[in-house]
ZASEDO-678293 format. One record per atom (N, C-alpha, C): residue number from 1; x, y, z. Coordinates in pm, whole numbers, plus 32768, in hexadecimal, padded with zeros to 4 digits. Layout:
BEGIN
NUM:X:Y:Z
...
end
This chain:
BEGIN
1:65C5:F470:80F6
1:657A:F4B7:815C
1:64E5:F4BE:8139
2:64C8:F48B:80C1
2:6426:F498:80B0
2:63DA:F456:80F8
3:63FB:F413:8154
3:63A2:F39E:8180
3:638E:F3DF:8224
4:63CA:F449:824D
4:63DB:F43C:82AD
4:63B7:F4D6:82BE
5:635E:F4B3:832E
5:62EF:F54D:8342
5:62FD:F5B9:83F4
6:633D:F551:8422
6:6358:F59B:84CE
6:63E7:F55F:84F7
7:6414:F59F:854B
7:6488:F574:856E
7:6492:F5CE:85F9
8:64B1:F56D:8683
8:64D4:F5B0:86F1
8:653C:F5A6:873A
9:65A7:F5E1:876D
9:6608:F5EA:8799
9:65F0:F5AD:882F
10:6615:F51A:886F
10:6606:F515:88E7
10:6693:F4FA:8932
11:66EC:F533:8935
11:6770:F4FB:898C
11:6764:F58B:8A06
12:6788:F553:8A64
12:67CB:F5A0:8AC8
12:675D:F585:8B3F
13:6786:F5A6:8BC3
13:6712:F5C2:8C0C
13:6781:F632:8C85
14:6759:F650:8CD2
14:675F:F6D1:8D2B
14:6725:F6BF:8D9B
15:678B:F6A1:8E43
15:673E:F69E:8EAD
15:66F8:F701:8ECF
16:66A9:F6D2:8F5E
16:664A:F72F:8F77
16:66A0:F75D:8FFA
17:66AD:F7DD:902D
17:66DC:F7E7:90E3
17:6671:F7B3:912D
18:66AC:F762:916D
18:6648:F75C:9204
18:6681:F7C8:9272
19:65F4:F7FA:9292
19:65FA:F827:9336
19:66AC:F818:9380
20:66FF:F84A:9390
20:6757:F82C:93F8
20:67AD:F7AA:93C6
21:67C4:F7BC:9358
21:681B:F74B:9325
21:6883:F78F:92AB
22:6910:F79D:92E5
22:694C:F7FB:92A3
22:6961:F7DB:91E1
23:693E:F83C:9193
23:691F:F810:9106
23:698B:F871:90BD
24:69AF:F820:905B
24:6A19:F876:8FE7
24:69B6:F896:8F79
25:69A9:F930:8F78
25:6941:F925:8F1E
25:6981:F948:8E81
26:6A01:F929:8E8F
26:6A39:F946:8DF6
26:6A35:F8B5:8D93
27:6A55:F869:8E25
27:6A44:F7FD:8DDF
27:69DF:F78B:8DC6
28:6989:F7BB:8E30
28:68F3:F79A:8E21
28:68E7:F6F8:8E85
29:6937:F6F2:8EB5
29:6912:F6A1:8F1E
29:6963:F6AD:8FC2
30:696E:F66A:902B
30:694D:F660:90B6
30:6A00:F661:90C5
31:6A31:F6E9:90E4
31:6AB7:F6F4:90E7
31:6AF7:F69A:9158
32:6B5F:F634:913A
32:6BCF:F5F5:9167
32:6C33:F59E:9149
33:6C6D:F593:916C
33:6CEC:F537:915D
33:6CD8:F4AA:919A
34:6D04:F46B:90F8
34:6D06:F3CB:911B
34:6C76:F393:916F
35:6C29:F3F4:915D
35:6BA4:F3D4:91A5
35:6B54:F402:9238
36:6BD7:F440:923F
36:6BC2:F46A:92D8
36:6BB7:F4FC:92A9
37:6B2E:F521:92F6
37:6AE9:F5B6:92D6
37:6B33:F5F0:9314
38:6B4A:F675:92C7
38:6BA2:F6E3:92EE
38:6B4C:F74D:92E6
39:6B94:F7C4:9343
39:6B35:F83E:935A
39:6BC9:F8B0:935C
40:6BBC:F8EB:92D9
40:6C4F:F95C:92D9
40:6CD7:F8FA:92D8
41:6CB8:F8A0:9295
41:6D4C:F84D:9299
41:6D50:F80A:9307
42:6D37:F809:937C
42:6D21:F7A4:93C8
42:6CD0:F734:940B
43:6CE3:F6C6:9427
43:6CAB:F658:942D
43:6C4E:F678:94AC
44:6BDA:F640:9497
44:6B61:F658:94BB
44:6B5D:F5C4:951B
45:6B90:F5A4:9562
45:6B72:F537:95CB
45:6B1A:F500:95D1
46:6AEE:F464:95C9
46:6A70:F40F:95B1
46:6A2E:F414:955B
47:6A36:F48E:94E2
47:69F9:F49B:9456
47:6A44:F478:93E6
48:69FC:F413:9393
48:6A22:F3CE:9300
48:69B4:F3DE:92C6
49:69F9:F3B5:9211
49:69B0:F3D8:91B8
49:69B8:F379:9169
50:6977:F30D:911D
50:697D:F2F8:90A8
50:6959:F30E:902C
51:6979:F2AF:8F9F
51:6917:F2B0:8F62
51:693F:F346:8EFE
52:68A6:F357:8EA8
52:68C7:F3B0:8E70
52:68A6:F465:8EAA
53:689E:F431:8F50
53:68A6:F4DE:8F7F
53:692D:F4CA:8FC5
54:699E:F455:8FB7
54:6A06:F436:8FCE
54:6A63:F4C9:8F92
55:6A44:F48B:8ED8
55:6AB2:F485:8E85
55:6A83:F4ED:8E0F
56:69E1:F4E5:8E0A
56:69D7:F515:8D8E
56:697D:F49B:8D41
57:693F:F4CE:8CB8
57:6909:F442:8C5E
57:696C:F410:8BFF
58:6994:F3BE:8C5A
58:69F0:F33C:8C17
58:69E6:F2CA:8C0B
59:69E1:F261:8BD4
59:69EF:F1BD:8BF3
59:6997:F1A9:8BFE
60:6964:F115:8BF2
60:6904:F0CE:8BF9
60:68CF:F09A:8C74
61:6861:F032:8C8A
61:6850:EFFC:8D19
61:68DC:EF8F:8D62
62:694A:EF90:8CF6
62:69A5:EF39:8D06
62:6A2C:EF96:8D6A
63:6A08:EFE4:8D26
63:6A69:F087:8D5E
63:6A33:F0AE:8DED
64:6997:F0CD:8DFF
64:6970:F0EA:8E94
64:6996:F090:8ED3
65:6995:F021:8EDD
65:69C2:EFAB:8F4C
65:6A45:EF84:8F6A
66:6A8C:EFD6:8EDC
66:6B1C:EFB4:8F0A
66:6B57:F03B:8F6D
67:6AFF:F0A5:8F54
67:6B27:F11A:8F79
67:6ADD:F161:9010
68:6A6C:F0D1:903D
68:6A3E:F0BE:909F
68:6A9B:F06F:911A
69:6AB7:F01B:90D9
69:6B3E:EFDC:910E
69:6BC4:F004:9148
70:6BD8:F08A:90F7
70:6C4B:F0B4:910A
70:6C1B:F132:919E
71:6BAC:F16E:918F
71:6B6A:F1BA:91DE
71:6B7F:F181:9255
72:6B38:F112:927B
72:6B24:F0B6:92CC
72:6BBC:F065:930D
73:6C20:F04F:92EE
73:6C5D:F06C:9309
73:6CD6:F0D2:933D
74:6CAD:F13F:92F2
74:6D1D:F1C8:9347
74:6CBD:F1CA:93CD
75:6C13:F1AF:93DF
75:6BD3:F1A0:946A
75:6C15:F17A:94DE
76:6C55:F0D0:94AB
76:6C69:F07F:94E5
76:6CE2:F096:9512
77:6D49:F100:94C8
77:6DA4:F109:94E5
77:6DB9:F190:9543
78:6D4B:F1E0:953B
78:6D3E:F216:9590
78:6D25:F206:9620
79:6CB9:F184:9619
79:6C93:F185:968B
79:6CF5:F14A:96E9
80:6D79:F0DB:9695
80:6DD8:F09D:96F6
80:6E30:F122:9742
81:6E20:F191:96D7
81:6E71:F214:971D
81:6E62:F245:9772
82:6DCA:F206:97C2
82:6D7D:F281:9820
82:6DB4:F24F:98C0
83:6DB8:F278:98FF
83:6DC7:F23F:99A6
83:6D3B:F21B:99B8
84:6D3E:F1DA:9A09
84:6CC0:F191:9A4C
84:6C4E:F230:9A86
85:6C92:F299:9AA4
85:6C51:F2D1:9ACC
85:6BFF:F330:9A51
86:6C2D:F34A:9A00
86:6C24:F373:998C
86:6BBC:F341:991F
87:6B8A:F2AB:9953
87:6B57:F26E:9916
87:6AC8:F26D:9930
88:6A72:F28B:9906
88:69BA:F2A8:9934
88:698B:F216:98C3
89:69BF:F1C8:988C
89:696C:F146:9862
89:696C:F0EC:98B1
90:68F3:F094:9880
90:68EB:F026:98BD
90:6920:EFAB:986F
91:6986:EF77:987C
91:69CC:EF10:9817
91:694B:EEA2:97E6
92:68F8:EE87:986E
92:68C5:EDFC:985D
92:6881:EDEA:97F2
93:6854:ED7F:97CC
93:681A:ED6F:9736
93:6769:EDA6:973B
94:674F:EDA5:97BB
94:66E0:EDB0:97BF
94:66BB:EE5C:97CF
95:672A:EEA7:97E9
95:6739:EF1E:97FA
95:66DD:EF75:977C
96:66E1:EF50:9726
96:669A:EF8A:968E
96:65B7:EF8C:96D1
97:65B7:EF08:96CB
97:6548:EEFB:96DC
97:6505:EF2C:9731
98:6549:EF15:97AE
98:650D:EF7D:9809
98:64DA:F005:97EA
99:656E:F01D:97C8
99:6557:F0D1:97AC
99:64F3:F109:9730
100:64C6:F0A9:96E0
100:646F:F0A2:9685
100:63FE:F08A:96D8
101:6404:F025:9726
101:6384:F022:9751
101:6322:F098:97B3
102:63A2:F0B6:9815
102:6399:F132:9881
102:6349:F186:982E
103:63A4:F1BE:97B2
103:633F:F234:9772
103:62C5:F218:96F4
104:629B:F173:96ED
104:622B:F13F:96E0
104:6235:F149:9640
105:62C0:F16C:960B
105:62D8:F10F:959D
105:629C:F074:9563
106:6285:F053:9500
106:625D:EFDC:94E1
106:62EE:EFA8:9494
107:62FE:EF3B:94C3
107:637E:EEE6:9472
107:636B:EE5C:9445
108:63E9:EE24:93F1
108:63B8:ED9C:93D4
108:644A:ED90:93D9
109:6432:ED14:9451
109:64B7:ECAE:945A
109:64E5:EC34:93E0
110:651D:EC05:93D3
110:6574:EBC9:937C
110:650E:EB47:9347
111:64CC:EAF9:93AC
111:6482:EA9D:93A4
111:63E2:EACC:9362
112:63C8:EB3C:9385
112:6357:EB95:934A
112:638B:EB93:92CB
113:63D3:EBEB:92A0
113:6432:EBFC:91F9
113:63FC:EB79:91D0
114:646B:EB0A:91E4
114:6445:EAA9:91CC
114:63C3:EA8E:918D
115:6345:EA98:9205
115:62BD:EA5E:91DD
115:6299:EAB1:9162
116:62DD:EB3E:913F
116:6296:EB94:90C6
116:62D5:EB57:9085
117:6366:EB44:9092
117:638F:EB03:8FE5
117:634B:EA78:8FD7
118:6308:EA26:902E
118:62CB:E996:8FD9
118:6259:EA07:8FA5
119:6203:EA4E:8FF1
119:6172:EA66:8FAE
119:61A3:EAB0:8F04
120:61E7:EB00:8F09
120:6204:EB4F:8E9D
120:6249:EAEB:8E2E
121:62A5:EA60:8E38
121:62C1:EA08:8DC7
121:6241:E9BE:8DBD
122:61D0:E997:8E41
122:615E:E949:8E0D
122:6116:E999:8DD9
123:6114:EA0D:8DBB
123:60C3:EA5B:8D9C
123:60C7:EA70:8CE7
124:615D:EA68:8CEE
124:61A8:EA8D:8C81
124:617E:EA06:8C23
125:6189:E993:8C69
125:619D:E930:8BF7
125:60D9:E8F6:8BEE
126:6070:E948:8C53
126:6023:E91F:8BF7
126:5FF0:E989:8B79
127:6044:E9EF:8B6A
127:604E:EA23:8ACB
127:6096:E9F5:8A84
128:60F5:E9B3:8A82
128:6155:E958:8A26
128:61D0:E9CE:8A4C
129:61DF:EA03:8AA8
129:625A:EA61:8AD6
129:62B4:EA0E:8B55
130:632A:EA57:8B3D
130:63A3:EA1D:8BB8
130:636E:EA5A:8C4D
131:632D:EABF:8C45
131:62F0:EAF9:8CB8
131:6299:EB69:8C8D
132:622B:EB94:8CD7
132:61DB:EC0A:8CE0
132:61F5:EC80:8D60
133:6243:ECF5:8D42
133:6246:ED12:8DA0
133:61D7:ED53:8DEA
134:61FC:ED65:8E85
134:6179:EDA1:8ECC
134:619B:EE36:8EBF
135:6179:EEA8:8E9D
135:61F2:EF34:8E82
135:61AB:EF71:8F26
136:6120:EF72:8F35
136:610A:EFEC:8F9C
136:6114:EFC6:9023
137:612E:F017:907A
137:618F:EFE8:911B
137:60BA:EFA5:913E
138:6073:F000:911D
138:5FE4:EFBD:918A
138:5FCD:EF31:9139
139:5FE6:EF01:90D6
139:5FBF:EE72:90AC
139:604D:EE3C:90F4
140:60B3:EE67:90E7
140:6106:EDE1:9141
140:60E6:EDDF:9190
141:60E8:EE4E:91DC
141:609A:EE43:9284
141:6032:EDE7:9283
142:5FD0:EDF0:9231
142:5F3E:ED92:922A
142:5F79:ED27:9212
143:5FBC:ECF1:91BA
143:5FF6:EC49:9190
143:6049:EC0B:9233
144:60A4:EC5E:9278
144:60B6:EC56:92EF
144:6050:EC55:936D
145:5FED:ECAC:933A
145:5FA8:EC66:93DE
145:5FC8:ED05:9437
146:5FF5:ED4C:9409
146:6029:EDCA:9458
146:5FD9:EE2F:9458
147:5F5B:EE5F:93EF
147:5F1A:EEB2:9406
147:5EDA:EED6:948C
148:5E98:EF33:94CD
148:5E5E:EF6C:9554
148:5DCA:EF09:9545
149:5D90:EEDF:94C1
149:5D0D:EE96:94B6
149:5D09:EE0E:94ED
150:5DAD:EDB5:94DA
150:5DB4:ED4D:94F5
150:5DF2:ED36:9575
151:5D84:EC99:95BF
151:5D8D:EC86:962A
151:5DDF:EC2B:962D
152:5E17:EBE5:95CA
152:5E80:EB71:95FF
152:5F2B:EBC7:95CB
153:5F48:EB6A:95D2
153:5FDA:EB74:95D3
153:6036:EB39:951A
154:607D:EB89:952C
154:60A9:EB33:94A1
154:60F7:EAED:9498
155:611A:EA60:9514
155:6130:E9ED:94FC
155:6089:E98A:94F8
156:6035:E9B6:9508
156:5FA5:E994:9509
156:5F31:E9C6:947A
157:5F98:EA09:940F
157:5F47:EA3B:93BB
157:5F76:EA07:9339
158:5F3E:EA1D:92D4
158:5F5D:E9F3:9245
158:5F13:EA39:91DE
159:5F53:EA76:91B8
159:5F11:EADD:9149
159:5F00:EA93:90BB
160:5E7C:EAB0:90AC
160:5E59:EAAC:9013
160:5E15:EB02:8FA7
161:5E03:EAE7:8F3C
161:5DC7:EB5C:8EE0
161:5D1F:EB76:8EE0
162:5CDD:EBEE:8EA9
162:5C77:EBDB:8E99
162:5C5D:EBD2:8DE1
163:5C1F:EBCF:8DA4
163:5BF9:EBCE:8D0C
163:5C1F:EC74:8CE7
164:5C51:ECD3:8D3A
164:5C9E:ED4F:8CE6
164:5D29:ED26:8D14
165:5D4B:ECDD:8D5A
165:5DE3:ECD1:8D6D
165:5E11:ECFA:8DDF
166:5DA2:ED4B:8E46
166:5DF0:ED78:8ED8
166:5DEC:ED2C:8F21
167:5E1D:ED40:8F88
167:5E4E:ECD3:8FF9
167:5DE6:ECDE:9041
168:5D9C:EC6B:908E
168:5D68:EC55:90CE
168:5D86:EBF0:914A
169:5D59:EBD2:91C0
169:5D9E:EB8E:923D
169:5D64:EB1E:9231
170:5D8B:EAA6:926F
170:5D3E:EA4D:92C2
170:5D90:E9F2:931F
171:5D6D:E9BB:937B
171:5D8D:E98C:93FB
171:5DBA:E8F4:93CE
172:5E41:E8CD:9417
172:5E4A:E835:93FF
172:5EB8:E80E:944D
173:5ECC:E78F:9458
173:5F46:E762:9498
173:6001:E7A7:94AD
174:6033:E7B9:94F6
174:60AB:E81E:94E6
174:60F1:E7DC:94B0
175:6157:E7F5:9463
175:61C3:E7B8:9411
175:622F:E7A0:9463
176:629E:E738:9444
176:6310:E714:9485
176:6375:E73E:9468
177:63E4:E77F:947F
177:643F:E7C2:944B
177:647D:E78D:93D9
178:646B:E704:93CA
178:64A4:E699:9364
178:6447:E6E9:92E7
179:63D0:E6C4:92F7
179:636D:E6BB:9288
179:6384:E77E:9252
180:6389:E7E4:92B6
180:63BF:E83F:9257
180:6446:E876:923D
181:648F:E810:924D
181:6523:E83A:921C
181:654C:E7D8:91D2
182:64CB:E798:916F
182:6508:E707:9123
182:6532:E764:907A
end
């Protein structure tokens, strides 16, 4: 023990309540069953939970996705339960975006993703890395073309660095779905 001068205890973490979202506060996270939020023991209709305001701090990032999965399915199995009348979604695929868009959400579709993961491995390998990630939502937005500053579009944009490393825009030919899903 001589060598060793501080020592801090970091395990555990403890949800927070939201506003109108029924919470177990003994157990420190977002009370329900199998994922489906409960309020007094009963199932809370159209509300799920994952993750670690699921379950508690458990498992790794290998554990949330399996336990996202399982969430996501009792959904699905809900939703085959519902009568048509019962049902307030919109199945279609495009149903998400909209409703993101209506309330002026910013999103990134699959082909967007895409364009961040080439910038973030070209980014990566000119440090001699497998990738650099981009961490803050306003530089992806900027590498996309999505900020309120920019006038084109981000099949029309291409982000590059400046000499501190932030993202900066510039304008160029749009890419082909080939060229960003190679």
């Amino acid at each position: 023990m001589g060598g060793i001068g501080l020592v801090f205890r970091a395990v555990g973490y403890r949800g927070i309540p939201i506003p109108g979202v029924p919470f177990d506060d003994h157990a420190g996270h977002i009370a329900n069953v199998e994922g489906r939020v409960t309020a007094a023991n009963v199932v809370v209709p159209g509300e799920y939970v994952v993750g670690w305001a699921k379950r508690g701090p458990s498992g790794l990032v290998g554990t949330n996705r399996a336990d996202s999965i399982a969430t996501v399915q009792a959904m699905l199995a809900d939703l085959k339960e519902m009568t048509a009348s019962e049902q307030s979604v919109d199945p279609s695929l495009n149903a998400t975006p909209r409703l993101l868009a209506a309330k002026g959400v910013k999103s990134v579709d699959f082909v967007q993703w895409k364009t961040l993961d080439r910038i973030e491995l070209t980014r990566g390998a000119a440090h001699g890395k497998v990738r650099e990630k981009v961490t803050r939502v306003e530089d992806m937005l900027a590498a996309l073309c999505m900020t309120t500053s920019s006038m084109v579009t981000s099949t029309q944009c291409q982000a590059t660095t400046d000499k501190t490393g932030r993202i900066v825009q510039e304008a160029y030919n749009p890419l082909s779905y080939a060229e960003v899903c190679e």
